[in-house]
N, C-alpha and C positions, 0 to 999 in steps of 0.2 A: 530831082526828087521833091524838091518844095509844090513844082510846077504839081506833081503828080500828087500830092497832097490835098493843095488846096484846092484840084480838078475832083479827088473822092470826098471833098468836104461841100462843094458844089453840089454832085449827086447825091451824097445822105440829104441834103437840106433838103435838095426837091423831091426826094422820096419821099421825106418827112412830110415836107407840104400835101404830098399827094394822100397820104394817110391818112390826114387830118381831114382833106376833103371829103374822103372816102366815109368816114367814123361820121363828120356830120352831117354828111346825105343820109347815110346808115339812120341817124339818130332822127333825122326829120322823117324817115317814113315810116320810123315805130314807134312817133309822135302821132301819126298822123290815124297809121292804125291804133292806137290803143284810142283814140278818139271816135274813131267808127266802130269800134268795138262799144267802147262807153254809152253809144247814142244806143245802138242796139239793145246794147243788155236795158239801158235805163225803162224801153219798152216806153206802150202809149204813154199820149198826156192824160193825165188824170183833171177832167172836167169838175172835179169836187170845188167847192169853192170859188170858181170864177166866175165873171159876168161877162156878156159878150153885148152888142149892137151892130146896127149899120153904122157903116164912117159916116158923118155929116147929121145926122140926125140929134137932133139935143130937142129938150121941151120935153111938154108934156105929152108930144104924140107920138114921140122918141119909142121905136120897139126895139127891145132888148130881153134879155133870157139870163138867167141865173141857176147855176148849177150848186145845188146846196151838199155837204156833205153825209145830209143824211138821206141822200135817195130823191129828197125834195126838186123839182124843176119850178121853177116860178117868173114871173117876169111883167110888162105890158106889151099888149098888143096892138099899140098906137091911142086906142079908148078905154080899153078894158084892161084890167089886172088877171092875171092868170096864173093856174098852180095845177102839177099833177105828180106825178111821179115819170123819174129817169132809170135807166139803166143800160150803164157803157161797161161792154164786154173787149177789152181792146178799144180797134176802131170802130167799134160795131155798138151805134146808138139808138137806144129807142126810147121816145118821150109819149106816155099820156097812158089812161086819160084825163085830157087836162079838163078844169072846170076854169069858167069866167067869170066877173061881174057882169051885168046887163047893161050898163049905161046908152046911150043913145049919142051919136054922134052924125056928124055932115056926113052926106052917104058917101063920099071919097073914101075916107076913112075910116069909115064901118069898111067898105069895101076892100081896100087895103087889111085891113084888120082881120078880114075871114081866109084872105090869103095866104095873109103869115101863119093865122095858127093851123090853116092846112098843110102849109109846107113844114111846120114844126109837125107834125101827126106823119110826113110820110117819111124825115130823116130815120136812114136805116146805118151811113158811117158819117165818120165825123173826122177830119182831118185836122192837126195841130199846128201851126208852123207860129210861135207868139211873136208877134201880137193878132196873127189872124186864123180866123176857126170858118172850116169851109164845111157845109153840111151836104152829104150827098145823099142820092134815095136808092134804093134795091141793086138798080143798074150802076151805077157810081158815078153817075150825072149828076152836078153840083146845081143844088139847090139853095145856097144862098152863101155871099160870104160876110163875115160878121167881123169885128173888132174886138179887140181886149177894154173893158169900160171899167175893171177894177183898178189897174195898173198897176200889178202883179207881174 
């Protein structure tokens, strides 16, 4: 009778153990969902207040873009300073029209210069993943990916 005792107190245990396994698989995947729920509901990034660039670029011919809270877009564009107005519907961005300084620069970088703020003129979405903001045009062809420069 002992033998057959301690044989039912053998199977409660590992029954027990197997419960416990069970509760915290359970418990890791309505961890996991209520986290892809969360990212969901949380919805786009909001571009309000952030500054973006290219990785590597620093100085003064450093182009970067600035998302203001009040609709403002503003930034350089390697020579020139630049401002217009934004508006992100979701992932759905459209910037300008933007105005510039005139300054005069090495034609690289004028040339460079007319580039960007073309490619900022045809961003139609805007992709979040921080610290990187990927901008794409109509067709959802990436047209530039950019860095976090506020460190937010």
């Amino acid at each position: 009778m002992a033998f057959m005792s301690l044989r039912a107190k053998v199977t409660l245990g590992t029954l027990s153990m197997g419960v416990c396994e069970y509760l915290r698989a359970a418990l890791i995947v309505l961890l996991a969902s209520l986290f892809m729920i969360s990212t969901a509901v949380a919805g786009p990034f909001n571009l309000a207040g952030s500054e973006w660039g290219f990785a590597g670029e620093t100085g003064r011919t450093a182009r970067f873009v600035q998302f203001r809270a009040d609709g403002i877009v503003a930034g350089s564009s390697g020579c020139n300073r630049f401002t217009g107005a934004y508006d992100q519907k979701g992932d759905e961005l459209t910037m300008g029209p933007l105005a510039s300084t005139r300054m005069a620069c090495p034609p690289p970088i004028m040339e460079r210069e007319q580039q960007f703020l073309t490619m900022l003129g045809n961003v139609r979405y805007v992709e979040a993943d921080d610290p990187k903001l990927t901008f794409k045009d109509g067709n959802g062809e990436v047209l530039a990916e950019l860095v976090r420069r506020d460190g937010n």
